[in-house]
N, C-alpha and C positions, 0 to 999 in steps of 0.2 A: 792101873789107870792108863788110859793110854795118852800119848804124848798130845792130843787135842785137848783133853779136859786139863793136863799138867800145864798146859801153855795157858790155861784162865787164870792162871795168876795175874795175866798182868790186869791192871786196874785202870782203876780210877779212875771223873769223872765227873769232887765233888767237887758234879756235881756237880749242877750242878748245877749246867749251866744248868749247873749249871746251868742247862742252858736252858740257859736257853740258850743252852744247853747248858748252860751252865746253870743254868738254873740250876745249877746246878751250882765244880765241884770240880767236893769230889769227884769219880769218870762222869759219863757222858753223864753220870751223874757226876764222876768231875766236872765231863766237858759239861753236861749237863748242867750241873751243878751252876755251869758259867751261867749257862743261859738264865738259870733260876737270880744267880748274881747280878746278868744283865738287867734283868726285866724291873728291881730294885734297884736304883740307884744309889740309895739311901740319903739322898737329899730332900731338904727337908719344901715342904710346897711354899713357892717364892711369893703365891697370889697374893698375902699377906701385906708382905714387905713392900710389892711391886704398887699397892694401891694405899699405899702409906700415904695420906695428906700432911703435909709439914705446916699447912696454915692451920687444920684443925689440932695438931699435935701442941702447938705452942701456947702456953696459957694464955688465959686473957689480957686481953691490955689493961692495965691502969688507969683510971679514972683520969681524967686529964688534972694538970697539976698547973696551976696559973705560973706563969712564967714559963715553960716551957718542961720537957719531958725531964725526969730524972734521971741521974749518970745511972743510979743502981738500977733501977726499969731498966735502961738499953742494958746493963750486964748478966740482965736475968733471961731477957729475950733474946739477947746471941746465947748464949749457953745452952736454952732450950735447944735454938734450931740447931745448933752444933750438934747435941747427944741424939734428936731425932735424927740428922744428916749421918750420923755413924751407922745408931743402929738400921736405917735400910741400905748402906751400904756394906755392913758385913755379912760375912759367907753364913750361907745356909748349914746348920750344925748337923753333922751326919746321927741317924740314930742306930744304935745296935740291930744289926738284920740274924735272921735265921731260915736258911731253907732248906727243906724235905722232897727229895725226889724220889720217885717210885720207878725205876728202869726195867726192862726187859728184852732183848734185843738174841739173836740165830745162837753165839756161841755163849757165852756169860748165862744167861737164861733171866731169872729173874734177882736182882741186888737193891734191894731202897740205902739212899745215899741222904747223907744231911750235912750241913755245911752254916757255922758260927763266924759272923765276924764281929769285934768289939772293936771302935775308935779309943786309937791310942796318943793319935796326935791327926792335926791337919790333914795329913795323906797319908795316913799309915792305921790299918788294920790288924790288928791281932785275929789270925786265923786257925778253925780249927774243923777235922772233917772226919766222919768218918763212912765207912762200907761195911755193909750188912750183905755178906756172900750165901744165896740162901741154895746152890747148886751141891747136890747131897755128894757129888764126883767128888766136888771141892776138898770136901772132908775124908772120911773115913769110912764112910755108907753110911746109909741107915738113917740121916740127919745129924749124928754125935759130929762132934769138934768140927762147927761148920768153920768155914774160912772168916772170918775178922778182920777188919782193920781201922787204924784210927791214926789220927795225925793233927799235927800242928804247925805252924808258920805263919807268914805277913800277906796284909796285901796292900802294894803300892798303887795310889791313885795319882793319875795325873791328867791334865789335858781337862779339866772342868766334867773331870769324873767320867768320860766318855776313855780313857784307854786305865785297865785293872793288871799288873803283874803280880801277881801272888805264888812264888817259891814256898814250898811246902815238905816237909820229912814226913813217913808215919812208919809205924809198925803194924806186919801181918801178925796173925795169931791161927794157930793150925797146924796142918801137918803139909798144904800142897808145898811149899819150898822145898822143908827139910826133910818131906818124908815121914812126918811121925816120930814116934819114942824107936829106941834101936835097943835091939837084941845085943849081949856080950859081944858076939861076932859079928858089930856091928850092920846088920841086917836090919831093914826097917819089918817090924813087928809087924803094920800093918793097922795098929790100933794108937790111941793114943793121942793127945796134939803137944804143940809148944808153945809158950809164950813166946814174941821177940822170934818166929817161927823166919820174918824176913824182913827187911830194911828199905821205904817204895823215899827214895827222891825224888820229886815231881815240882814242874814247872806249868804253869797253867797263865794264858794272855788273856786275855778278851777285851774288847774294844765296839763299843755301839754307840751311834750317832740318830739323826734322824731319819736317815735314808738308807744306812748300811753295818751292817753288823758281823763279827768275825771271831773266833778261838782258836786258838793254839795249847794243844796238850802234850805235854812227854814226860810219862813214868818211867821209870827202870826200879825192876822187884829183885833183887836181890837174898837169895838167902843166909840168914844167920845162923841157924843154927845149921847141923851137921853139914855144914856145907863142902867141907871135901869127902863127904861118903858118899856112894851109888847111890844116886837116885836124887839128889837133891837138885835143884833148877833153878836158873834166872832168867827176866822176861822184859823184853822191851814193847811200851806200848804206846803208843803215839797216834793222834790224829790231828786234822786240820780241817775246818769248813766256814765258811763266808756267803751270806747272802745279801738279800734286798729286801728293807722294809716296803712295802708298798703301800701300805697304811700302818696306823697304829697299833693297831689288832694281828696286823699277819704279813709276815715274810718268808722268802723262799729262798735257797742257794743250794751249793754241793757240796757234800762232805767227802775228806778221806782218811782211810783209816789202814793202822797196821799194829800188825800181833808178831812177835820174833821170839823165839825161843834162843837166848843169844850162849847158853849155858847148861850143859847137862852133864854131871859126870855119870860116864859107865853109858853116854846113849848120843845121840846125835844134834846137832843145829838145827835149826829150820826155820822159815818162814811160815806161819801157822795160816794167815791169811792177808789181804790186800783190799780193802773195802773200797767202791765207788762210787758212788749214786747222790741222788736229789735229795734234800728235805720240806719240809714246808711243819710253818709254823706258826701257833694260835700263841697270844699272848691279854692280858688284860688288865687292866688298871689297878689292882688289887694284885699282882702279884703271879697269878695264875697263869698257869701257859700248859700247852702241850705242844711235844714235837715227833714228828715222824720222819723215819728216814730208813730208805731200800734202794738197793739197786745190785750189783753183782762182785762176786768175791774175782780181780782179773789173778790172782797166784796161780801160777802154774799149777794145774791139777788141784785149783779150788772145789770144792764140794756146796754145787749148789750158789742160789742168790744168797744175799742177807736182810735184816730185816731191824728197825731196833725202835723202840716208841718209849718217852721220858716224859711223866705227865706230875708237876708239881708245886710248888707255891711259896713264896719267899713274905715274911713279914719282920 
């Protein structure tokens, strides 16, 4: 395998947006993943609340009572307007979201990413994601022990839902970390996967408003298993990108992105590539988005532009 396809380790994405990118995520089906995240906010529709009448919510008035109104009448009629005065002014209740991104982008090739959140309190999401590696490199050949991975963590909300930090663990399953099952003399066989194959901590931002939208990704893949034998690898994967809505439906900005091979025994370091370009992007009420994004790899003796398109849907 040669040290291009070894460097696809790194990940992530869900997703995701994310994007929307995140719509993602996990990667870009983290970042993706985001976008998928963003475009969900999981707040619940205020129309409701917002057109609440507190005169029709209040029962009826009481027949009139000679002498004048009764003490328990005015204690039943503040009581009403109090509990209606609560319920439209408390928070909209987030509901459980889930989204599916279908990724494909120059190096990675083709990976669908998904991405769980559960409310666990006010501002805090129980999160979980995983990566579907479907690059035959990745593996072993031939499609057997494709690459895997799955993972869990939180996501913190704040700022009325507009800025999302969600810290994330998972595990790879496979052989591109560790190389595969190993021979006596310790030798990768060549055939074979691992479970717990590598260890991805990832950190994932996102932040969208009505005018401007933003993510922040950084994995690091580590491997577990045979990780001091020949051949095993670790991979830093990071990107950044920030646009403009300019309607509801569609915004544009620039993304960028980096692949490091920061780890190889028995082989060399490098920087695999240095991504820069535009994206523009469809979203829709329902969850639905797609996003595109190209422009050129600037790494010193980069090979070629790149290219990567995330089309998917959060409910």
């Amino acid at each position: 395998m040669t040290l291009r396809f070894a460097c696809a380790a790194s990940a992530l994405t869900l997703i995701c947006a994310l994007s929307a990118p995140a719509n993602a995520q996990a990667p870009d089906s983290l970042a993706v993943e985001a976008t998928a995240a963003i475009a969900t906010t999981g707040k619940a529709d205020s129309t409701e609340l917002a057109g609440f009448d507190l005169n029709r919510a209040a029962p009826p008035a009481a027949s009139p009572v000679t002498g004048g109104t009764a003490p328990g009448q005015i204690a039943v009629s503040a009581a009403a307007a109090a509990s209606a005065a609560a319920v439209q002014d408390a928070p909209a209740q987030r509901d459980e979201r889930f989204s599916v991104v279908l990724n494909q982008d120059a190096f990675f090739g083709f990976y669908p990413t998904f991405n769980g959140l559960i409310p666990v309190s006010d501002n805090v999401d129980l999160s979980f994601y995983g990566i579907m590696w479907t690059t035959p490199s990745f593996g072993n050949g031939g499609g057997n022990d494709l690459w895997t991975e799955f993972g869990i963590g939180a996501n913190f909300i704040s700022n009325e839902g507009k800025l999302q930090i969600k810290p994330q663990i998972g595990l790879t399953n496979g052989a591109l970390l560790s190389r595969g099952v190993r021979a006596p003399n310790g030798n990768s066989t060549g055939t074979g996967s691992n479970f717990a194959d590598g260890i991805v901590p990832s950190l994932t931002v996102n932040y969208s408003d009505d005018s401007f939208e933003a993510e922040y990704y950084g994995g690091y893949y580590a491997a577990l298993r045979n990780r001091n034998e020949t051949g095993s690898l670790d991979f830093l994967h990071t990107w950044i990108n920030a646009g403009y809505k300019f309607t509801g439906n569609f915004s544009a900005g620039a993304h960028y992105e980096l692949l490091s091979n920061t780890r190889a025994v028995g082989g060399n370091t490098a920087v695999v590539y240095q991504w820069v370009g535009p994206y523009v992007q469809f979203a829709l009420k329902k969850g639905f988005f797609a996003r595109f994004t190209a422009g050129a790899d600037i790494e010193e003796g980069g090979d070629g532009d790149f290219y990567k398109l995330a089309v998917g849907m959060s409910f």
